[in-house]
BABASE-556255 format. One record per residue (C-alpha): residue in one letter; residue number from 1; x, y, z. Coordinates in steps of 0.5 Angstrom, whole numbers, plus 2048, in hexadecimal, padded with zeros to 3 digits. Example, Ala and Ser with C-alpha at 12.3 -4.5 7.8 and 13.67 -1.06 7.14 Angstrom:
<atoms>
<'A',1,<819,7F7,810>>
<'S',2,<81B,7FE,80E>>
</atoms>
This chain:
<atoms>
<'X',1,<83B,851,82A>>
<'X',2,<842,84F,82A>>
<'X',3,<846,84F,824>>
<'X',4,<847,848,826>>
<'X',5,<840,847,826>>
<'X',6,<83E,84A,820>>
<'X',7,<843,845,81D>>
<'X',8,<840,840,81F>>
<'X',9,<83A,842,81D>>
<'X',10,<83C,843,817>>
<'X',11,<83F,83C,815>>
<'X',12,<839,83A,817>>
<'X',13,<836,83C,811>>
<'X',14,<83C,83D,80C>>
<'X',15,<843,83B,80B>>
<'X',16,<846,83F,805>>
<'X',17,<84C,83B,805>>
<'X',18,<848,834,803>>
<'X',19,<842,838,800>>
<'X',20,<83D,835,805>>
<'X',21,<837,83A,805>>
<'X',22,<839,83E,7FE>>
<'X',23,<839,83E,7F8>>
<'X',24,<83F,838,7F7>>
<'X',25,<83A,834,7FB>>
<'X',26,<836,82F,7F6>>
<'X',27,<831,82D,7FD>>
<'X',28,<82F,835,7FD>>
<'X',29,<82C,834,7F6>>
<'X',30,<827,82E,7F9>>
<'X',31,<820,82F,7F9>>
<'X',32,<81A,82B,7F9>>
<'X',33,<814,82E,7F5>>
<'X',34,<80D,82D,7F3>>
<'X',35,<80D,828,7ED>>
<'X',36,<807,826,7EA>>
<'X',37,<805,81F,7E9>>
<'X',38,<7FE,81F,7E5>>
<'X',39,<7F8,81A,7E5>>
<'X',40,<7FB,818,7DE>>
<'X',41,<802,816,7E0>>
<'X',42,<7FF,813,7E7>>
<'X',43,<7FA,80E,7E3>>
<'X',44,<801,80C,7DD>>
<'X',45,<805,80B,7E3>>
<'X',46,<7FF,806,7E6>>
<'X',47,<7FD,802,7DF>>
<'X',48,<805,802,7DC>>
<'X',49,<809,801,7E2>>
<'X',50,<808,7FB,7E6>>
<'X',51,<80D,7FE,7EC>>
<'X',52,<808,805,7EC>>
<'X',53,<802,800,7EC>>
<'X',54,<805,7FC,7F2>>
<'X',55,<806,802,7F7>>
<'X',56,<7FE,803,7F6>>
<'X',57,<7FC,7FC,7F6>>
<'X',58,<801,7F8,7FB>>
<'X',59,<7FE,7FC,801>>
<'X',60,<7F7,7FD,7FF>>
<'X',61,<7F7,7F5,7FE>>
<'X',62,<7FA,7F3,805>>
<'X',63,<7F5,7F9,808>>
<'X',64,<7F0,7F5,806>>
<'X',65,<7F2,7EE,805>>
<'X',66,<7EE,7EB,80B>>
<'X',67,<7E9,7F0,80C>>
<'X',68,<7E5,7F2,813>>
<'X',69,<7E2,7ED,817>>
<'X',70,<7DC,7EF,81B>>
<'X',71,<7DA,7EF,822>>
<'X',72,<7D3,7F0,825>>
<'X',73,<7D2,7EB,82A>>
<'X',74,<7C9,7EC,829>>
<'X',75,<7CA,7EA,823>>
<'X',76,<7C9,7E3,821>>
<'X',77,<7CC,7DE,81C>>
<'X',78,<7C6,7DF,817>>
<'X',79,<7C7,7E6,817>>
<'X',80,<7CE,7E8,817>>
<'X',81,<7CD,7E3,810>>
<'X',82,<7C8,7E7,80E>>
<'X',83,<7CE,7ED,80E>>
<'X',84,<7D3,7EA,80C>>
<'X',85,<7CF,7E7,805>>
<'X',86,<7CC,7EF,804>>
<'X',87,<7D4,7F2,805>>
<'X',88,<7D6,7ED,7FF>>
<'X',89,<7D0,7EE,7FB>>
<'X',90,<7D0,7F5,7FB>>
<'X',91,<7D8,7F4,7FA>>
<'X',92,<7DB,7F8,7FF>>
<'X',93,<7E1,7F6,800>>
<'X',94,<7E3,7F7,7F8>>
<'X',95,<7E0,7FD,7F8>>
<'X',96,<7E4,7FF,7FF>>
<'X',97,<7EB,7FD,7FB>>
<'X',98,<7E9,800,7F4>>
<'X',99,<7E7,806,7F9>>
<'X',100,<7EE,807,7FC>>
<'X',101,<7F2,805,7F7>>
<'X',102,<7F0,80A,7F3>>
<'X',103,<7F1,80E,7F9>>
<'X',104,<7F8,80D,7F9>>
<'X',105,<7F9,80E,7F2>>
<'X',106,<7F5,815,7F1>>
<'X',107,<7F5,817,7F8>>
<'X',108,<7EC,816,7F9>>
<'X',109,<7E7,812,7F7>>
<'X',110,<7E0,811,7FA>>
<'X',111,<7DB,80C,7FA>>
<'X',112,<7D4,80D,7F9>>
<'X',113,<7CE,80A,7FD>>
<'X',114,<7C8,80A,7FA>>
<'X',115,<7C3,809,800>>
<'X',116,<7BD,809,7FD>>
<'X',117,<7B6,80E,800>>
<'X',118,<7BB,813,803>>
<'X',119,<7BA,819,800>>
<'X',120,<7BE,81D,7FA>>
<'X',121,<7C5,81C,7F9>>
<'X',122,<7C6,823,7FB>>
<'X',123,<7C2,822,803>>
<'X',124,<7C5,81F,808>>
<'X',125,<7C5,818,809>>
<'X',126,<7C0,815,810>>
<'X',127,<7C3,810,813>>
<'X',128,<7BB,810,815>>
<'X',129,<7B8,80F,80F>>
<'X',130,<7BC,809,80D>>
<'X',131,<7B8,803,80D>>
<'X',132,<7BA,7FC,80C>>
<'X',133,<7BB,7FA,804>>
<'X',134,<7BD,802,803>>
<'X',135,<7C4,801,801>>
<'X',136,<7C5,7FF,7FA>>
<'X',137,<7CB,800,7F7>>
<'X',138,<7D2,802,7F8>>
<'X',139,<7D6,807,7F2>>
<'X',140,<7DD,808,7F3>>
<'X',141,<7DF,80F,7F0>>
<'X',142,<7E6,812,7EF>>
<'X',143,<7E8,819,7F1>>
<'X',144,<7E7,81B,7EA>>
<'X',145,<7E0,819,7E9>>
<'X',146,<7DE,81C,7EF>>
<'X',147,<7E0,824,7F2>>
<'X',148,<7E0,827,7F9>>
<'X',149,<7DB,82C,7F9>>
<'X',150,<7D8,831,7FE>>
<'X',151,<7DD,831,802>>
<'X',152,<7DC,833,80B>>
<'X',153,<7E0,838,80B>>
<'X',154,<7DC,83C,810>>
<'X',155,<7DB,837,817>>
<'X',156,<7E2,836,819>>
<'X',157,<7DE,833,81F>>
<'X',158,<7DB,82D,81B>>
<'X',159,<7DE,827,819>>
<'X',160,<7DD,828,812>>
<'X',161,<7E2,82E,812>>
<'X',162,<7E6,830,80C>>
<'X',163,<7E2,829,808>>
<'X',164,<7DD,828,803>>
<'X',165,<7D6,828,805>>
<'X',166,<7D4,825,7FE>>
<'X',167,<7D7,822,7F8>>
<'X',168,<7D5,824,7F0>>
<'X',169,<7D5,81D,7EC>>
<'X',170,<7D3,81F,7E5>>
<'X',171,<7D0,826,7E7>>
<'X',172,<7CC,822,7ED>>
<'X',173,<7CD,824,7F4>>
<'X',174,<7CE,81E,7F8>>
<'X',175,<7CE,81F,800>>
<'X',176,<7D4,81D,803>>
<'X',177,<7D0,819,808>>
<'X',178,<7CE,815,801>>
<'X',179,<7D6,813,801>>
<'X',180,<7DB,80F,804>>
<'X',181,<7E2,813,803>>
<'X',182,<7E9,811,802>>
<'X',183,<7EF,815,802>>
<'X',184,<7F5,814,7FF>>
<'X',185,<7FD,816,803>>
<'X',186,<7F9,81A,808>>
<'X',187,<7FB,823,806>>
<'X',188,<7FC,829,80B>>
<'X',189,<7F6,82C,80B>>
<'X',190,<7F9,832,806>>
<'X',191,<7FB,82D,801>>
<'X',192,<7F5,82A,801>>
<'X',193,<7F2,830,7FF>>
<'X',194,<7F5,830,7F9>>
<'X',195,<7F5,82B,7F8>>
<'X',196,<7EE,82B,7F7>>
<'X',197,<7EC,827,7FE>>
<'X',198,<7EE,821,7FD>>
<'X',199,<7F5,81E,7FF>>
<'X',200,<7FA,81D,7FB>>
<'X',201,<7FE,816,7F7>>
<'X',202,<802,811,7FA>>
<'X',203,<806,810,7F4>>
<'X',204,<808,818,7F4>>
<'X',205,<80C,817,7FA>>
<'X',206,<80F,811,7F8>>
<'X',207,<810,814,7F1>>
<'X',208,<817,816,7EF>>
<'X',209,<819,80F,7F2>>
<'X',210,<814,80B,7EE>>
<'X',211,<817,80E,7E8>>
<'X',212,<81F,80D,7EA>>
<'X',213,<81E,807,7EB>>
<'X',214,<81B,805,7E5>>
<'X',215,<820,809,7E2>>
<'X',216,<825,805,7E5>>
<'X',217,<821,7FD,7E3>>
<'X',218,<820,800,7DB>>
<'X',219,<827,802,7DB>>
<'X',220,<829,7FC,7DD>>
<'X',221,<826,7F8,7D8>>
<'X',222,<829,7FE,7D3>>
<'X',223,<830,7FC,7D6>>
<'X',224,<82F,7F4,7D4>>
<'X',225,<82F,7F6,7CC>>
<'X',226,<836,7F8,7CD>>
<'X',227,<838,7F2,7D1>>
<'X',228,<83D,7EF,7CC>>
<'X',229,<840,7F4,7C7>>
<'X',230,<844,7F2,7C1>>
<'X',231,<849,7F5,7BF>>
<'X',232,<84D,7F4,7B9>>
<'X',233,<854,7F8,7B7>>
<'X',234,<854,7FA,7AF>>
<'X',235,<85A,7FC,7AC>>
<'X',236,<859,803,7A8>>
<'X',237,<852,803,7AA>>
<'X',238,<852,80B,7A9>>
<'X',239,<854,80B,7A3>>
<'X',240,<84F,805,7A1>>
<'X',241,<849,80A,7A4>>
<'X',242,<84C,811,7A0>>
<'X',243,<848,80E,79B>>
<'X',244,<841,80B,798>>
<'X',245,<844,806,795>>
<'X',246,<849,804,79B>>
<'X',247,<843,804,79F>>
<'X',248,<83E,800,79B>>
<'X',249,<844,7FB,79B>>
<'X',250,<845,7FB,7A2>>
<'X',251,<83E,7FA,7A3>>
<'X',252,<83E,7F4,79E>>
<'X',253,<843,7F1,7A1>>
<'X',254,<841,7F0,7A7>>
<'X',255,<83A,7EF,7A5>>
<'X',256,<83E,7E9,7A2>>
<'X',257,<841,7E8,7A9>>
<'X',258,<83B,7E7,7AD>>
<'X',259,<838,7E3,7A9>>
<'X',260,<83D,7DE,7A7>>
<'X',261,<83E,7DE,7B0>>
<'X',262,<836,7DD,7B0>>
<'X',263,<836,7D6,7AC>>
<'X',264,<83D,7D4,7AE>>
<'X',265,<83E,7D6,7B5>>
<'X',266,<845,7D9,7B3>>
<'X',267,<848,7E0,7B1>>
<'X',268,<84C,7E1,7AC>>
<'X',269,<851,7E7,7AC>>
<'X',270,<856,7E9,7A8>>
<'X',271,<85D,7E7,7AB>>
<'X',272,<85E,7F0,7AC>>
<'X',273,<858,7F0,7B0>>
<'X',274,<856,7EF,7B7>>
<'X',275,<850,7EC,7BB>>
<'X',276,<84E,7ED,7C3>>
<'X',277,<849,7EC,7C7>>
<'X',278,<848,7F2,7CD>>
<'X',279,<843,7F0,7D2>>
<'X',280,<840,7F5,7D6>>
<'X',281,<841,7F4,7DF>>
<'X',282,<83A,7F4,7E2>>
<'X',283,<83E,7F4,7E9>>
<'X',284,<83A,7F8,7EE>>
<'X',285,<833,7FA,7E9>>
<'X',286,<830,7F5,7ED>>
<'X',287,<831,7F9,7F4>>
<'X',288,<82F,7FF,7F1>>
<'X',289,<829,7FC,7EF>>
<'X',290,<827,7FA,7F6>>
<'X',291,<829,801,7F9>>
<'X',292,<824,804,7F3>>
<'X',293,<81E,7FE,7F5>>
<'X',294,<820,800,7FD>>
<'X',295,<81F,807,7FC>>
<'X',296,<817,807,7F8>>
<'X',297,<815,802,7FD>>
<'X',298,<817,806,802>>
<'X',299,<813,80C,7FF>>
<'X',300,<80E,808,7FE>>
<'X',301,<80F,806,806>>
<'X',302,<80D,7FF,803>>
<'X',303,<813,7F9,805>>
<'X',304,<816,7F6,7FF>>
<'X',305,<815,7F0,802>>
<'X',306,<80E,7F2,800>>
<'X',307,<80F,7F6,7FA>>
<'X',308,<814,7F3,7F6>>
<'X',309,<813,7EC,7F9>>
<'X',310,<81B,7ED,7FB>>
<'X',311,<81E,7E9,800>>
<'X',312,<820,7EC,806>>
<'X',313,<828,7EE,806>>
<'X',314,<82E,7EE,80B>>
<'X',315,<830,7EB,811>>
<'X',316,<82A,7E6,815>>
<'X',317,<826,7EB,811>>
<'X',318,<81E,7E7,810>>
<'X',319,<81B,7EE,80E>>
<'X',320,<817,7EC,815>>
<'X',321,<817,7F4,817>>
<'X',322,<816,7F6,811>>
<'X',323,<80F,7F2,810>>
<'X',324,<80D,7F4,817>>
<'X',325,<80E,7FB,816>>
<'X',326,<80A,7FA,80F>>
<'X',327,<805,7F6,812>>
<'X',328,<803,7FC,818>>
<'X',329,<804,801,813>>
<'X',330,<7FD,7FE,80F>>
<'X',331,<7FA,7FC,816>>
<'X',332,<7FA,804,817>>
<'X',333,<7F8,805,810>>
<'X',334,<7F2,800,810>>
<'X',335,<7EF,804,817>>
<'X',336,<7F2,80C,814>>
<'X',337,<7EF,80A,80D>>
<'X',338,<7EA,805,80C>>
<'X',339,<7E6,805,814>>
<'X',340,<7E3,80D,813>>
<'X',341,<7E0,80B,80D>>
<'X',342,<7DE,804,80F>>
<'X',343,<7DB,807,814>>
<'X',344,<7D6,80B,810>>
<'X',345,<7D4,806,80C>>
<'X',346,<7D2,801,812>>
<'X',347,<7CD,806,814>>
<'X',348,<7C9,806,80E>>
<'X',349,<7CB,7FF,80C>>
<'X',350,<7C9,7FB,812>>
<'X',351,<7C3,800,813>>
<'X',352,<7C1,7FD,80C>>
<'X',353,<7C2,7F6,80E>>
<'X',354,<7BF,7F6,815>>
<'X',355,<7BC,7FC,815>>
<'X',356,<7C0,7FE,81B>>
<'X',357,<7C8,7FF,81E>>
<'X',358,<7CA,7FA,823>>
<'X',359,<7CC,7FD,829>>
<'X',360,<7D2,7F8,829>>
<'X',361,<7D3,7F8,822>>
<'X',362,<7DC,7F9,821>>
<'X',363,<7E0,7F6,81C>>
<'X',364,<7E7,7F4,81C>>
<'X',365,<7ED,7F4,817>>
<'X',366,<7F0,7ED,818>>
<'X',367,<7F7,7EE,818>>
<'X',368,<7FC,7EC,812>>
<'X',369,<802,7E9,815>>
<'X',370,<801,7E1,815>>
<'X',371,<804,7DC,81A>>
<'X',372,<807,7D5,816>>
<'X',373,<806,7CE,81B>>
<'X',374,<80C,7CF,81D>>
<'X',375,<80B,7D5,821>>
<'X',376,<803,7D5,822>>
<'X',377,<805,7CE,825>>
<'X',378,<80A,7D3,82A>>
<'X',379,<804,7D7,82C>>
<'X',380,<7FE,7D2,82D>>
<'X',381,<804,7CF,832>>
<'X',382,<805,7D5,835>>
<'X',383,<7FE,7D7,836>>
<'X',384,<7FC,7CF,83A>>
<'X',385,<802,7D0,83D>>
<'X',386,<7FF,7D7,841>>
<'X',387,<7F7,7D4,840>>
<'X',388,<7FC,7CF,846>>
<'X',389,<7FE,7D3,849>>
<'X',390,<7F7,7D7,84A>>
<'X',391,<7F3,7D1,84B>>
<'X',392,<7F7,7CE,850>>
<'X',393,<7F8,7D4,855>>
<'X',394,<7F0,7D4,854>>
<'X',395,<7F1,7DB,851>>
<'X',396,<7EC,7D9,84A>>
<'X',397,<7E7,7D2,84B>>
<'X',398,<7E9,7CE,844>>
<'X',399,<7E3,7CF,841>>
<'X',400,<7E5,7D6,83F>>
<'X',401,<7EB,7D2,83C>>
<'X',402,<7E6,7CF,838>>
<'X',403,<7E2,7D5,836>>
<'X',404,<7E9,7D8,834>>
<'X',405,<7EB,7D2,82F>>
<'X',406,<7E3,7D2,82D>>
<'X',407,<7E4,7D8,82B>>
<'X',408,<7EB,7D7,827>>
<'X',409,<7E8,7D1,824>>
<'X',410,<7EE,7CE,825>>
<'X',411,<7EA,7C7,827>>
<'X',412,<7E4,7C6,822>>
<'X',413,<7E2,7C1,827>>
<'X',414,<7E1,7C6,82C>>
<'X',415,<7D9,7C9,82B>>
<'X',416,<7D4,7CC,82F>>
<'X',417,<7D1,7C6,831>>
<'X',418,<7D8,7C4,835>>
<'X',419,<7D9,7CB,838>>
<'X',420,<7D3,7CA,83B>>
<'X',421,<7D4,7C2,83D>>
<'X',422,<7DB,7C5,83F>>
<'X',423,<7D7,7CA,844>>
<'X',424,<7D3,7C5,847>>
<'X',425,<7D8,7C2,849>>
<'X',426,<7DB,7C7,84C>>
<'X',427,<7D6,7CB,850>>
<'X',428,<7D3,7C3,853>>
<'X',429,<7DB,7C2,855>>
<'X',430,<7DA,7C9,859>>
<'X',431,<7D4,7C7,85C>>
<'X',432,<7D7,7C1,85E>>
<'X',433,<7DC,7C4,861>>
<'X',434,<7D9,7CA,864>>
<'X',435,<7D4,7C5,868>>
<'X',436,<7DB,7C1,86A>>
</atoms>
């Protein structure tokens, strides 16, 4: 290696002469570490502080504001009645946001299926044995009631790798078939280890944020006691204070002062004596404010369109970007999160009510973001512009235009009876025109 080299590799990592990479370099000294947030700080946080509550909420709630719709094209209207009646009665959706929050906040939680005539808690649950009216209730149990336990260490080939084969809930050994689990901020596997398998909490990382932000809002409110300062100019004041007596005569005198001011409006001074009012200049508190409130809601990877209901700022800024990314963030969720054990629990629950698993049965989460007239009156020409467009080079006959309006509701007045009036039509009209 060249000196020239080694010179250039050295300036890479120190300059002596502007301390960067010494012991003169601040930066060197920075670190991140482990610090622990406990259960009990993590649950004052989410009773005392609204902004805390507001980042496990807001995205628990939109995850599920619309639900799922389902989709199984054998079923008939009846039936899927019949399911969606037995979801709210046995509170499934409730139980799946309490499920997630405390998720969120802890970083575990499970619900407990009871499916009755299905052997012990502790044995495997048979989809088999699973009979119509056996499920019956719903628990909902934060990682705090309920521990991991024997762990699969032994298989790596198994999917239940490295993860409970049963849960201890008050000394009793639950399966984990038995349960729908939701974790917190997903964990490396190491971690999770520590962390006794179960992820970790979305105010951890968001931590240090939350608490400079509140900071910053208590402070403020501190500052507005010291908005108007008066001050009054006393001639001899330290001698009077070298003294009990000066003391107590200065207090009496201006006790005397304030009262005469409470009941006239007016000050009354000595002629030696000076009065002033010192305002305190808020200029730039409020910009500070902003930029606290941008950083949590970042951390917290939630809009502050959202979260703090803050208009968007800037130049031709609608906070339309943030929304969308917002949106797609909580449709990945809604599927990362909430499908894996929705999907468990539609094998018992549809077992239960029909006795069986529709081989077509799907649900879908409908999406969030909503059209105003404006814009949905935009789409609806633009879809019958190209349905013309379609049906005029003969590429789709105009009963499928029909069904498709059917199915989007958009007319009441379309039904089943004139979609088959409608194809009557169109097959005589074909007819006529093949003996044409």
């Amino acid at each position: 290696m060249s000196k020239s080299e080694a010179a250039q590799l050295l300036d890479t990592l120190t300059n002596v002469a502007a301390g960067l990479g010494t012991d003169k370099d601040k930066r060197s000294y920075s670190r991140f570490a482990f610090s622990d947030v406990s259960d009990a700080e993590l649950e004052a946080m989410y009773l005392s502080d609204w902004l805390s509550a507001a980042i496990v909420d807001i995205p628990v709630n939109d995850m599920t504001r619309k639900w799922r719709e389902y989709s199984a094209p054998s079923l008939d209207d009846d039936q899927i009645k019949q399911l969606k009646t037995a979801e709210q009665k046995i509170l499934l959706r409730p139980k799946v946001v309490d499920a997630e929050k405390w998720a969120r906040l802890y970083g575990g939680a499970v619900i407990l299926m009871g499916v009755e005539n299905t052997g012990e808690p502790h044995e495997p649950l048979e989809l088999d044995n699973v009979k119509e009216g056996s499920l019956k209730f719903l628990r909902v149990l934060d990682k705090q009631f309920i521990q991991p336990s024997d762990i699969n260490t032994s298989n790596p080939m198994d999917a239940s790798f490295l993860m409970p084969q049963t849960y201890s809930i008050n000394g009793v050994k639950v399966h984990e078939s038995r349960v729908l689990r939701f974790d917190g901020r997903r964990l490396p596997q190491k971690l999770m280890q520590t962390n006794n398998y179960w992820g970790a909490s979305h105010l951890r990382t968001a931590y240090e944020q939350i608490v400079d932000a509140q900071s910053a809002n208590h402070t403020i409110a501190s500052l507005l006691f010291e908005s108007k300062l008066d001050v009054i100019s006393i001639p001899r004041l330290t001698e009077l204070l070298s003294s009990p007596e000066g003391s107590d005569s200065l207090i009496a005198r201006f006790r005397l002062a304030d009262t005469i001011k409470s009941v006239n409006n007016s000050l009354l001074l000595d002629s030696q004596e000076k009065f002033e009012r010192k305002a305190t200049n808020f200029g730039g508190i409020s910009d500070v404010q902003k930029n606290f409130m941008l950083v949590s809601s970042a951390a917290a990877r939630i809009p502050a369109t959202r979260l703090y209901g803050q208009a968007a700022q800037g130049l031709n800024a609608s906070g339309e970007g943030q929304k969308d990314d917002y949106y797609d963030m909580i449709s990945s969720a809604q599927n990362d999160d909430l499908r894996p054990p929705l999907d468990k629990f539609d094998e018992v629950f549809l077992r239960s009510e029909l006795g069986e698993v529709p081989d077509d049965w799907s649900y879908t989460f409908p999406p969030l973001d909503q059209l105003d007239e404006l814009e949905q009156a935009q789409v609806d020409k633009a879809n019958a512009e190209t349905a013309a467009i379609y049906t005029g080079i003969g590429a789709i006959d105009q009963t499928v235009v029909v069904k498709q309006l059917q199915d989007q509701g958009t007319y009441e007045a379309i039904d089943d009876e004139y979609v088959a009036l409608l194809e009557g039509i169109s097959q005589t009209t074909a007819v006529g025109e093949g003996l044409d």
